[in-house]
C-alpha positions as CSV (number, residue, x, y, z in Angstrom):
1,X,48.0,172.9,154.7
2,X,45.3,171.9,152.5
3,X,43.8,168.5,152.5
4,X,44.7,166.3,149.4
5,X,41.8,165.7,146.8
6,X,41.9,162.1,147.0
7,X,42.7,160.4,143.6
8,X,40.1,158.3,142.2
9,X,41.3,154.8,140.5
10,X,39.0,152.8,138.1
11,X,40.4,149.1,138.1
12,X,39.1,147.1,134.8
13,X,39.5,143.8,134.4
14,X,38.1,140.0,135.1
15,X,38.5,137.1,137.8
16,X,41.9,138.4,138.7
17,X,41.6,142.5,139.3
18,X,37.8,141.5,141.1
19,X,39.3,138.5,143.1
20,X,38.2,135.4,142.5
21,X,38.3,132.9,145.7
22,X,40.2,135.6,147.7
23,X,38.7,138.0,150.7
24,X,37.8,141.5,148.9
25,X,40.6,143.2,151.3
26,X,43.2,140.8,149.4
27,X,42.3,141.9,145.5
28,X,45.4,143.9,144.5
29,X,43.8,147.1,143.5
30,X,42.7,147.1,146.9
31,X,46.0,146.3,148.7
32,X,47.3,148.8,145.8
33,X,45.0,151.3,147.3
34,X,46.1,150.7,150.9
35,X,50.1,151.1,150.0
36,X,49.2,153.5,148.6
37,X,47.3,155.5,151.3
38,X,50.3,154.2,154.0
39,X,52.9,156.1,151.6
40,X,51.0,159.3,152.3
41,X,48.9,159.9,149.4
42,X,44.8,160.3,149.6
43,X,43.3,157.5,147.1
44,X,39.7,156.8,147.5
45,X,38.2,153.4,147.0
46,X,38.9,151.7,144.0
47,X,36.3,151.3,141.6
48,X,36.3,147.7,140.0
49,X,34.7,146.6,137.0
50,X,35.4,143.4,136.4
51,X,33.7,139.9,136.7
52,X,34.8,136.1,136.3
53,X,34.2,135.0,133.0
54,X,34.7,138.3,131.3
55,X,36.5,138.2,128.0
56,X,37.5,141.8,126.2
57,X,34.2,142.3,124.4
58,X,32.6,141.6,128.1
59,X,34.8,144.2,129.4
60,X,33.7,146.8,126.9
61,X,30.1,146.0,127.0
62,X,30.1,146.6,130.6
63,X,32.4,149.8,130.7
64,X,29.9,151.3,128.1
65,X,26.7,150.6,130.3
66,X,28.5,151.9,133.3
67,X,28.6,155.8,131.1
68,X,31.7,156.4,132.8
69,X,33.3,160.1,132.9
70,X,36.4,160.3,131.4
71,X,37.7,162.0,134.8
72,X,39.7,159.6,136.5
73,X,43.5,160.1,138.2
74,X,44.1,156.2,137.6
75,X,43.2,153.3,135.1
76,X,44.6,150.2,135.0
77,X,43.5,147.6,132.3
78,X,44.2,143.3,133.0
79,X,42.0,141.7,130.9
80,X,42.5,138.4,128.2
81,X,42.4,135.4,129.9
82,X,39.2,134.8,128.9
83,X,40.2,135.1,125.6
84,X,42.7,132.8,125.3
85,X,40.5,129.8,127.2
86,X,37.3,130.1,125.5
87,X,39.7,129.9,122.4
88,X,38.7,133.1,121.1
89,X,41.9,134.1,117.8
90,X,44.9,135.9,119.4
91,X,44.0,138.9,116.3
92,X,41.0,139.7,117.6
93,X,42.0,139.9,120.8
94,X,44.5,142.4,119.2
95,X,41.9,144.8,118.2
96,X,39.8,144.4,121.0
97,X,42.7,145.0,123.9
98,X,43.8,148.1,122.3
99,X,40.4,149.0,122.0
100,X,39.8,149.0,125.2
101,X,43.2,150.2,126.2
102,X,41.9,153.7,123.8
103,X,39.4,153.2,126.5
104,X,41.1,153.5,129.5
105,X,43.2,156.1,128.0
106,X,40.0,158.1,127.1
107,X,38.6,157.5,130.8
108,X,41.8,159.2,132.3
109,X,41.4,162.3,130.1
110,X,43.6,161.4,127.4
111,X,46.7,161.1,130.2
112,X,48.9,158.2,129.6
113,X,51.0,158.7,132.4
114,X,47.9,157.7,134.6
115,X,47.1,154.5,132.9
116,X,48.6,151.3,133.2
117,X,48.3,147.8,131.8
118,X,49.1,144.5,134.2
119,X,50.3,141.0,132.0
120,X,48.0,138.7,132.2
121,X,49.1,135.6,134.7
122,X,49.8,132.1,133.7
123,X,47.3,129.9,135.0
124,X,48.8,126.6,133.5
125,X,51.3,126.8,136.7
126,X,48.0,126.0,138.7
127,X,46.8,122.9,140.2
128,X,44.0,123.2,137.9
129,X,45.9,124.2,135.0
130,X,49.2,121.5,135.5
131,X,47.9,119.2,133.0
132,X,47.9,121.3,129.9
133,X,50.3,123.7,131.2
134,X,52.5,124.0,128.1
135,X,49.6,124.5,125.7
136,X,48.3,127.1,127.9
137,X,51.8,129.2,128.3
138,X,52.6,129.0,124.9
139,X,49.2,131.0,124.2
140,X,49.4,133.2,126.7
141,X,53.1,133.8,125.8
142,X,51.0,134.7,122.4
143,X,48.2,137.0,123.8
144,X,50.7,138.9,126.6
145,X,53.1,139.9,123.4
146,X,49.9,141.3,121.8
147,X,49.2,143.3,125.0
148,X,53.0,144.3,125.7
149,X,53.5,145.5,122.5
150,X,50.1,147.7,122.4
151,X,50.6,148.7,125.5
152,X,54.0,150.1,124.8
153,X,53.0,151.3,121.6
154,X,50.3,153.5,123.0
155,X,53.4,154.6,125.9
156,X,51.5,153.6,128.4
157,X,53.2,152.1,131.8
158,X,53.2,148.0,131.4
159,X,53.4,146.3,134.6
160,X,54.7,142.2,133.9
161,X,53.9,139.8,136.7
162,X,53.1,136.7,134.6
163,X,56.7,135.3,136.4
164,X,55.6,135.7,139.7
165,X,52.3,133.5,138.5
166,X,54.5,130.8,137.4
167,X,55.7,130.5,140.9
168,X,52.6,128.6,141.9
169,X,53.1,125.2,141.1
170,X,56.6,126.0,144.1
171,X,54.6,127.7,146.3
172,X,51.5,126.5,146.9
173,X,50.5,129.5,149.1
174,X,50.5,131.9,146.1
175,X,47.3,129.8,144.9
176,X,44.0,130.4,146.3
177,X,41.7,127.7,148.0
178,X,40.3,126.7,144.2
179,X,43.3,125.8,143.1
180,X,43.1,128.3,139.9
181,X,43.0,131.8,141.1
182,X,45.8,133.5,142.7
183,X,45.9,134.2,146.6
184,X,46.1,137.2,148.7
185,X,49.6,136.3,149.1
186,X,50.5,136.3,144.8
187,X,48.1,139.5,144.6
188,X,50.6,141.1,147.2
189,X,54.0,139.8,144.9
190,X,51.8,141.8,141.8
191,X,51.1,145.2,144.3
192,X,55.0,145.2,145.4
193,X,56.0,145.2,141.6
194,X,52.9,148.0,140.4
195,X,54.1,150.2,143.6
196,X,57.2,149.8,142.1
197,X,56.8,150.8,138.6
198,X,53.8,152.9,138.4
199,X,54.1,156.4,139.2
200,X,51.6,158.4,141.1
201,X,50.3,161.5,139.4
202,X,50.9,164.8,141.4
203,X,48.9,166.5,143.8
């Protein structure tokens, strides 16, 4: 039998696809990577681009001054926290995500079935966060409709795991040592649910 090509996944995003505060085997493209690989299937490293800080224009800038080929298996797109705390208008944030969600379609040859989009967490159930933690779920209530609803649009796979965020003010263990970002035990909740509802393309 021949060997499997291994797939090759491009991971875009900011603080939460790079890892912020959490061991680089713990980011969930990663850990996606390794469930993967122990379900049988050949996926190479991930390639991240992402950094803390990054809003969507940061995103783009970067993806463009990376030239990527538009050649890869898997895409996934979690980007707009940023956004919303550097108080950056919900609208533009409209026309930049699906932007760069054109993007990632683009970069997995035009295959929509190989992209998909994660929610973007709420960070107002965070030690850091607690105080003004209804002004910051009502606008990321705000900017996750905008990406749900492009997403879907553009029928590409949407992966929701903003609930499983707002478990961390409960369960102190889903909230990394900074008391903002999530831990390797949350980025493990978010792989179960992608495993789940992402599907592999074919050999």
């Amino acid at each position: 039998m021949q060997a499997q090509t291994p797939l090759r996944y491009l991971a875009l995003g900011d603080s939460y696809t790079i890892g912020e505060a959490v061991a680089e085997a713990e980011r969930w493209p990663v850990q996606l990577v390794k469930r993967w690989r122990d379900a049988g299937r050949a996926v190479a490293d991930p390639r991240i681009i992402a950094t803390t800080g990054w809003r969507t224009d940061n995103l783009k800038a970067a993806m463009t001054a990376a030239n990527l080929a538009n050649d890869w298996d898997i895409v996934s797109l979690l980007i707009g926290v940023n956004n919303q705390y550097q108080g950056k208008p919900a609208d533009q944030y409209a026309i930049e995500f699906e932007g760069l969600l054109n993007d990632a379609i683009r970069l997995a040859g035009g295959r929509k079935d190989r992209v998909f989009v994660v929610s973007i967490p709420d960070y107002g159930y965070t030690p850091f966060g607690q105080p003004k933690q209804e002004a910051i779920t009502r606008a990321l209530n705000e900017f996750n409709a905008i990406n749900e609803r492009i997403t879907r649009a553009h029928g590409v796979t949407y992966v929701p795991i903003t609930d499983i965020s707002r478990e961390g003010l409960d369960k102190p263990e889903l909230v990394a040592t900074d008391k903002l970002h999530p831990s390797g035990a949350m980025y493990t909740r978010w792989t179960d649910r992608i495993f789940a509802q992402f599907v592999l393309p074919r050999p």
